[in-house]
C-alpha positions as CSV (number, residue, x, y, z in Angstrom):
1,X,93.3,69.8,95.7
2,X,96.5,71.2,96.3
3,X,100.3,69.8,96.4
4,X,102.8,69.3,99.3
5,X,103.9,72.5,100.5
6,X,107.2,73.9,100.9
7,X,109.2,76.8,102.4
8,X,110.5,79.9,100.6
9,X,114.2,80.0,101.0
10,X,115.2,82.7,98.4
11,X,114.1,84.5,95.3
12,X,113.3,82.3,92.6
13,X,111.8,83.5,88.9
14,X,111.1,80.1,88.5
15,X,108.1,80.4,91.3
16,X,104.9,81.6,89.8
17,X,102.8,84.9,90.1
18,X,97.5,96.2,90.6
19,X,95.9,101.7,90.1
20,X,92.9,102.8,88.0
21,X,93.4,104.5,84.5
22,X,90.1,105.6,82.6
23,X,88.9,102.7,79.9
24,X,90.1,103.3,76.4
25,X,88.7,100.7,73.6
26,X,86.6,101.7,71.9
27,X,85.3,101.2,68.5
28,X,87.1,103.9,67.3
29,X,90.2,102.5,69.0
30,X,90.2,99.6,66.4
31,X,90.2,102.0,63.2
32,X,93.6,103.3,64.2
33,X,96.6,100.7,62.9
34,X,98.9,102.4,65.3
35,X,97.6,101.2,68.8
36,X,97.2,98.3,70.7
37,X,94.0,97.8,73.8
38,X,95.2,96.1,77.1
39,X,92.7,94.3,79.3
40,X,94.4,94.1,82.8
41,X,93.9,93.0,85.9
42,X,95.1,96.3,88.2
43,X,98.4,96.1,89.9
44,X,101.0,96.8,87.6
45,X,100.9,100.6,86.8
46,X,101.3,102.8,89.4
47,X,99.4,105.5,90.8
48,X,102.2,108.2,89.8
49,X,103.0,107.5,86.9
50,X,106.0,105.0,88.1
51,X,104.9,101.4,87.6
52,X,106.2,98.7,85.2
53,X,103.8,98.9,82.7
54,X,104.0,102.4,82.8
55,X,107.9,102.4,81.9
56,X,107.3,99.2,79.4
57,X,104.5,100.8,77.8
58,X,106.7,104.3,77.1
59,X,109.2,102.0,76.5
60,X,107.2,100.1,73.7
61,X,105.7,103.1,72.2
62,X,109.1,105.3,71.8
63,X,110.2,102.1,69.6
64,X,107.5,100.8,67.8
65,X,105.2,104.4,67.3
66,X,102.3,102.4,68.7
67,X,100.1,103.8,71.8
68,X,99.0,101.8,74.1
69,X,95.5,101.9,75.1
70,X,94.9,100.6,78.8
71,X,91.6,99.1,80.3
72,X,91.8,98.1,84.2
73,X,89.6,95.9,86.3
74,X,89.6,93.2,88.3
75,X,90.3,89.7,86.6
76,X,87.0,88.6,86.1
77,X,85.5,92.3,85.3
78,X,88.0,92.1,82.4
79,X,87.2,88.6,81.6
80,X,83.7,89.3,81.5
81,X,84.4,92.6,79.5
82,X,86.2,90.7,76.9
83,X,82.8,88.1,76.6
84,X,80.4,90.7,76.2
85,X,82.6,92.2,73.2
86,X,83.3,89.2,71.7
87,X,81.1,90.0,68.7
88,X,83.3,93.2,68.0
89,X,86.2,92.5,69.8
90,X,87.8,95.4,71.0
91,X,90.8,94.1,73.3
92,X,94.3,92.9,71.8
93,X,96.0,91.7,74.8
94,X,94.5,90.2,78.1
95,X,96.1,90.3,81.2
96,X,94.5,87.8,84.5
97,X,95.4,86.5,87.5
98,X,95.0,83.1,87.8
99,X,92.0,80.9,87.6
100,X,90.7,84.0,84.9
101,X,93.1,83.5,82.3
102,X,92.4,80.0,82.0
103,X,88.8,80.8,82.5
104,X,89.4,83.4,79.4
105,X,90.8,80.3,77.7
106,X,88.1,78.1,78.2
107,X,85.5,80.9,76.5
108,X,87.5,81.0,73.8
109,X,89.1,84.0,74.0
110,X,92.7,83.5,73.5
111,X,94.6,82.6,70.6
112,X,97.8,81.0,70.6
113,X,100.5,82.6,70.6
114,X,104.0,82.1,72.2
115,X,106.0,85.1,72.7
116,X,109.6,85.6,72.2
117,X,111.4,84.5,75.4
118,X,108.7,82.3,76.4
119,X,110.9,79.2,76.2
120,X,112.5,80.9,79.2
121,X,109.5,80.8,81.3
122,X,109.0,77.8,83.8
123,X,106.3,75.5,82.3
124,X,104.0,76.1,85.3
125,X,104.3,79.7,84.4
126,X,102.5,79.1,80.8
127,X,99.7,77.3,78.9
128,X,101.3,74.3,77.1
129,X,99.0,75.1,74.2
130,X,100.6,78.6,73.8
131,X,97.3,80.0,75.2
132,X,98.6,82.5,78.1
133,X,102.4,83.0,79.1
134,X,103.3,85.0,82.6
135,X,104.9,88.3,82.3
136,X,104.8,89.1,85.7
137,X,105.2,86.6,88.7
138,X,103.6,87.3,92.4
139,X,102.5,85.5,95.6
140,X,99.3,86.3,97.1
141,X,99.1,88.2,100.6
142,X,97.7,90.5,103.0
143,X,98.2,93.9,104.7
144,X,98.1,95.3,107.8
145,X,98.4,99.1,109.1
146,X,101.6,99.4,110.8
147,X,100.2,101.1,114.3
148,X,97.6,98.6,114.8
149,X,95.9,99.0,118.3
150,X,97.0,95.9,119.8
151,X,99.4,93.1,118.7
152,X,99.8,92.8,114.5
153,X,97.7,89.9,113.6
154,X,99.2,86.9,112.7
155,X,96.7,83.9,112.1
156,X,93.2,84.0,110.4
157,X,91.7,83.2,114.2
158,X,92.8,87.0,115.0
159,X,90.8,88.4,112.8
160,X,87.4,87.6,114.3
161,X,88.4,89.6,117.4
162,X,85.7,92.2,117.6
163,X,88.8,94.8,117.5
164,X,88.5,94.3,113.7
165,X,84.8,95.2,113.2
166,X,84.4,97.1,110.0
167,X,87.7,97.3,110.4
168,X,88.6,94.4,107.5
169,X,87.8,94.0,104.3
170,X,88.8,91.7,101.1
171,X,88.1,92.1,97.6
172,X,85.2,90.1,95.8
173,X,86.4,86.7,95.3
174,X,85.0,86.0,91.3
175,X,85.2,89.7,90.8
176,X,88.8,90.3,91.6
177,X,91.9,87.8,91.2
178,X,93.2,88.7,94.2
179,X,89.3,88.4,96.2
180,X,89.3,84.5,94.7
181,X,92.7,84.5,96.2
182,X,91.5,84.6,99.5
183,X,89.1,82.2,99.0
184,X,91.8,79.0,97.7
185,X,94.2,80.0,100.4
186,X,91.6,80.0,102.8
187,X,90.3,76.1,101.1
188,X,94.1,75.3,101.5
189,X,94.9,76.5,105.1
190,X,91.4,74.7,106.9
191,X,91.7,71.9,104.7
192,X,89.0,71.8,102.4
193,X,85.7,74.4,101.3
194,X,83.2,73.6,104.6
195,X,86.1,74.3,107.1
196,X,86.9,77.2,105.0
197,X,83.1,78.9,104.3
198,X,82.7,78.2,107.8
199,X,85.6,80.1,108.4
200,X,84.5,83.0,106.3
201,X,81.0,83.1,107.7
202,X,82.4,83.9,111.3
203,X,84.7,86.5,109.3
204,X,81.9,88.1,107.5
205,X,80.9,89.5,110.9
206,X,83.8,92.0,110.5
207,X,84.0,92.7,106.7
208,X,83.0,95.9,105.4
209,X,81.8,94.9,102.4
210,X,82.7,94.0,98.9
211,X,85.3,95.6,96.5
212,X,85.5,95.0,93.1
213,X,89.1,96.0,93.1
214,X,92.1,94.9,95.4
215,X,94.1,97.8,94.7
216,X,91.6,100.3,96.2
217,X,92.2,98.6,99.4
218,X,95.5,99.8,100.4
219,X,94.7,103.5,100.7
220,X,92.7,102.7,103.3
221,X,94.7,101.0,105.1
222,X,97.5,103.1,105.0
223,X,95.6,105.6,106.5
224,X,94.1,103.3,109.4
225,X,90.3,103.2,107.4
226,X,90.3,99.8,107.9
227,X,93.3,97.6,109.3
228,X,93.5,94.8,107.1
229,X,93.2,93.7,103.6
230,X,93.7,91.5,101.2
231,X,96.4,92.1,98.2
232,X,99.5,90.3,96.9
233,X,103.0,90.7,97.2
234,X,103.8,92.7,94.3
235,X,101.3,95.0,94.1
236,X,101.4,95.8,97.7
237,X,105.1,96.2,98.2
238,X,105.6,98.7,94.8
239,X,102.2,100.7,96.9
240,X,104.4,100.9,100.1
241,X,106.7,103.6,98.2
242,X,104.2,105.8,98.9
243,X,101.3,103.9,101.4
244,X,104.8,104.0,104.4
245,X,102.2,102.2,106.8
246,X,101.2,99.5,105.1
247,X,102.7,95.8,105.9
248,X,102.2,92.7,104.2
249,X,101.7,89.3,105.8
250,X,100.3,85.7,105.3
251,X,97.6,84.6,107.8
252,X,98.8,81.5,108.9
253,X,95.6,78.5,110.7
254,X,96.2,78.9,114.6
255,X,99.6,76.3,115.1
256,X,100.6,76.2,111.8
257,X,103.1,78.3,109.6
258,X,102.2,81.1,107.3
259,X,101.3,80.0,103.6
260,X,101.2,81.7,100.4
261,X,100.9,80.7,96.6
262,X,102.1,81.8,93.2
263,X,100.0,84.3,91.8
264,X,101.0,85.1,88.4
265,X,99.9,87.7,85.6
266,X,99.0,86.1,82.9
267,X,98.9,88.0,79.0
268,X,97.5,86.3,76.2
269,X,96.6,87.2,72.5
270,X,92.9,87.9,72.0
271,X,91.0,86.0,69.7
272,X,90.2,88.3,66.4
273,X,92.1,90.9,68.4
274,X,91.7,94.1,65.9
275,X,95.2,94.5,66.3
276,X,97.1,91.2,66.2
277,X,100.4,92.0,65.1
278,X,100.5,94.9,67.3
279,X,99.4,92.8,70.0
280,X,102.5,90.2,69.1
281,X,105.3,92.7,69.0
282,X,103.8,94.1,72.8
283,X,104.2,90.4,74.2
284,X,107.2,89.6,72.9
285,X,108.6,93.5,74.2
286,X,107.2,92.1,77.8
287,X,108.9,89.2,77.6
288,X,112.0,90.9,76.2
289,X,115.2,90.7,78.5
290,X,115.0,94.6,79.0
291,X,111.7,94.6,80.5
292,X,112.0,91.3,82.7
293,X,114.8,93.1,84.2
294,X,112.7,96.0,85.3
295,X,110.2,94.0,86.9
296,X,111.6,94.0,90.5
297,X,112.9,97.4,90.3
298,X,110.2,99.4,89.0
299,X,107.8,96.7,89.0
300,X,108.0,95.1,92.5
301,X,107.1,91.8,91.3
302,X,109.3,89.0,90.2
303,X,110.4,88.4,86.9
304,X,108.6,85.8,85.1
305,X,111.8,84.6,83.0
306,X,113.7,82.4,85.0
307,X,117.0,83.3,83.5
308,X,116.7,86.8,84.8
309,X,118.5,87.4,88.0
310,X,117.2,90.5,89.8
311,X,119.6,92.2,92.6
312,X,118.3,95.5,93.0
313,X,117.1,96.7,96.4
314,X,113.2,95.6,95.8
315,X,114.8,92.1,94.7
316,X,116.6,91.4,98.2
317,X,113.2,93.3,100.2
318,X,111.2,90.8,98.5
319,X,113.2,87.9,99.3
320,X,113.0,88.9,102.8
321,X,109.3,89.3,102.8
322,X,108.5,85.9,102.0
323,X,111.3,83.8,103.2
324,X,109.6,81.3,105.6
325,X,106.6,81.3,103.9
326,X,105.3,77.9,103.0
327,X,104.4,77.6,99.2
328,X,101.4,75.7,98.4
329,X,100.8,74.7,94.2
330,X,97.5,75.3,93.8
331,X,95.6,72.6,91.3
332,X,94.5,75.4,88.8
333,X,92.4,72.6,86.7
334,X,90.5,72.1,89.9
335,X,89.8,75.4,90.5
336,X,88.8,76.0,86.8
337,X,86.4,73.1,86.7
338,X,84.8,73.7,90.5
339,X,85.0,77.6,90.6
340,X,81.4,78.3,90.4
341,X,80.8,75.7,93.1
342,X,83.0,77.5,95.1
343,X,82.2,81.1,94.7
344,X,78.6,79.6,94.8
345,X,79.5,78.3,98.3
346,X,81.3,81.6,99.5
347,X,78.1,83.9,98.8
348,X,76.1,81.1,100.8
349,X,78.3,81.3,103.7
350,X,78.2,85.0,103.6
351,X,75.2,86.2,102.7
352,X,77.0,87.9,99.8
C-alpha cells in the first residue's frame, strides 16, 4: 500500500502537502459577476486575520475587483457540501486534502482546468487529467503541550498510558483530511489496517471524542485542555505564532523512527462553477510566483511550485522540524478505492 520510505534531509517544494470564517454561497452569491465561492478545507487563513489566503485573497481582490467568498470545513464536510449542491452549484473553487479531492474527482465535481504555473508543480503534486493542482504543500503531524506532566511522548505506545485519559483527541477520520490522516499513517506505521484498528481500539480508551475540525484542536492544547492532537505541519506551525505551547511531532511504532507523509491542498475548478472565469483567474493568482513565495512566510506551509526557493525564517524552522523524519508515499488510488472499507473498519474498532 505504501512505497519505500525515506528520510527528510532538507526543504524540498518538490515534496507534497487550517480557522473558521462564517459560510458565504449562497444563491444570491451566484447573481453577482464580481465574486468568486471557496470550498476549503480549514488551515490556511488565520485566526487574526494573518494567514496566506488571507493576504492572497486581499491580494486577488485589490487587482481583479472580485471578492472572495470563503466556506470552511473539513475535507469531506466540503466534499459533501459540494454533492448535495450539485443541482445548483454554488462553489467555484474546491480546496481538499488528500484522498477528498480525488474523491471530489471521482463524483464528478471537478472540471479540468490547469492553472498558470502548473507546469511547475511536481507531477505527484497534480491530477494528470488537469483535475486538481496543489497550491499549498504540507506533511501530516501531531501536537503536544509543551509542559507535559511527565516525559513528551514520542511513540504511538505512549499514548495509551492512562496519564493521557481524556487527555487526547484526533479529528474524525472521513470527516476531516487531517482525522483520515491519522488513520493511513497509523495503516503505514503497524503495517497494515488489523494491526492498525487494533491499535486504535486500545487508543479509543483515551480519546475524547470526535471533532469535525483539526484546527479546533490546537486551542486546546495550547492551553493544557487536552495534551495531544492530531494536525499537520503547516497548519500547526503558522498556529504556534500565537498557541507559544504547542509542539509538533510524528509518533514513531515503538523501535522505529518517526514517519510522516505529504499532505497537500489541493484546488480544483468546480464543475458548472457559477463563476468559472472568475474561478480561473483565482487559480492561476495562487499559483502565481507572488503568491507561492508567501507560502512559507505568511503561510507556514511549503510552496507547491518547485521552482520557488523559500529562505525566510518559517522556511529554515520548517526544515528543522521535519528533518529526520521518514517520508512514506502514500498509494492515493488505494486509498480512494478502499476508503470506505477503511473508515468502515475504524468506527468498528472504536465504537465510533
Amino acid at each position: 500500500m505504501f512505497r519505500h520510505s525515506k528520510p527528510v534531509t532538507a526543504l524540498s517544494a518538490a515534496l507534497l502537502l487550517t480557522a473558521p470564517l462564517s459560510a458565504c454561497g449562497t444563491p444570491s452569491a451566484s447573481q453577482d459577476k464580481n465574486v468568486v465561492t471557496v470550498y476549503s478545507a480549514d488551515g490556511l487563513k488565520g485566526e487574526k486575520g494573518d494567514g496566506w489566503y488571507d493576504r492572497v485573497f486581499r491580494d486577488f481582490e485589490k487587482k481583479t475587483g472580485i471578492t472572495v467568498k470563503y466556506v470552511e470545513g473539513g475535507s469531506g464536510e466540503m466534499v459533501q457540501r459540494a454533492v448535495r449542491e450539485k443541482v445548483n452549484t454554488q462553489a467555484d473553487v474546491l480546496v481538499t486534502l488528500p484522498p477528498f479531492i480525488q474523491q471530489a474527482d471521482a463524483k464528478g465535481l471537478l472540471a479540468r482546468y490547469e492553472p498558470a504555473g502548473s507546469d511547475k508543480v511536481a507531477p505527484a503534486g497534480k491530477d494528470p487529467d488537469g483535475a486538481w493542482t496543489a497550491v499549498v504543500n504540507n506533511y501530516a503531524g501531531f501536537i503536544r503541550h509543551r509542559k507535559q506532566p511527565k516525559e513528551a511522548p514520542t511513540t504511538w505506545e505512549d499514548l495509551l498510558d492512562r496519564g493521557y485519559r481524556n487527555k487526547l483527541q484526533y479529528s474524525t477520520p472521513g470527516v476531516a483530511g487531517d482525522g483520515t490522516a491519522v488513520l493511513i499513517k497509523a495503516m503505514h506505521d503497524f503495517g497494515g489496517k488489523e494491526p492498525a484498528m487494533a491499535f486504535l481500539k486500545k487508543l479509543q480508551a483515551n480519546n475524547v471524542g470526535p471533532s469535525s475540525s483539526t484546527s479546533k484542536l490546537a486551542p486546546k492544547v495550547d492551553k493544557g485542555e487536552i495534551l495531544v492532537a492530531n494536525g499537520d505541519v503547516q497548519m500547526n506551525h503558522a498556529q504556534s505564532a500565537s498557541m507559544p505551547n504547542l509542539g509538533i511531532w510524528f509518533p514513531a511504532k515503538q523501535g522505529k523512527k518517526p514517519t510522516t507523509f505529504a499532505l497537500p491542498y489541493a484546488a480544483g475548478l468546480v464543475k458548472n462553477a457559477p463563476h468559472d472565469a472568475n474561478a480561473r483567474k483565482l487559480l492561476d493568482f495562487m499559483l502565481g510566483a507572488a503568491a507561492q513565495k508567501q507560502v512559507s512566510e505568511i503561510g507556514g506551509g511549503f510552496a507547491a511550485r518547485t521552482d520557488i526557493e523559500a529562505t525566510d525564517p518559517n522556511a529554515r524552522e520548517l526544515d528543522r522540524i521535519v528533518r529526520g523524519v521518514e517520508v512514506f508515499q502514500p498509494d492515493w488510488q488505494d486509498i480512494h478505492r478502499n476508503l470506505d472499507t477503511y473508515l468502515d473498519a475504524w468506527r468498528t474498532a472504536t465504537g465510533s
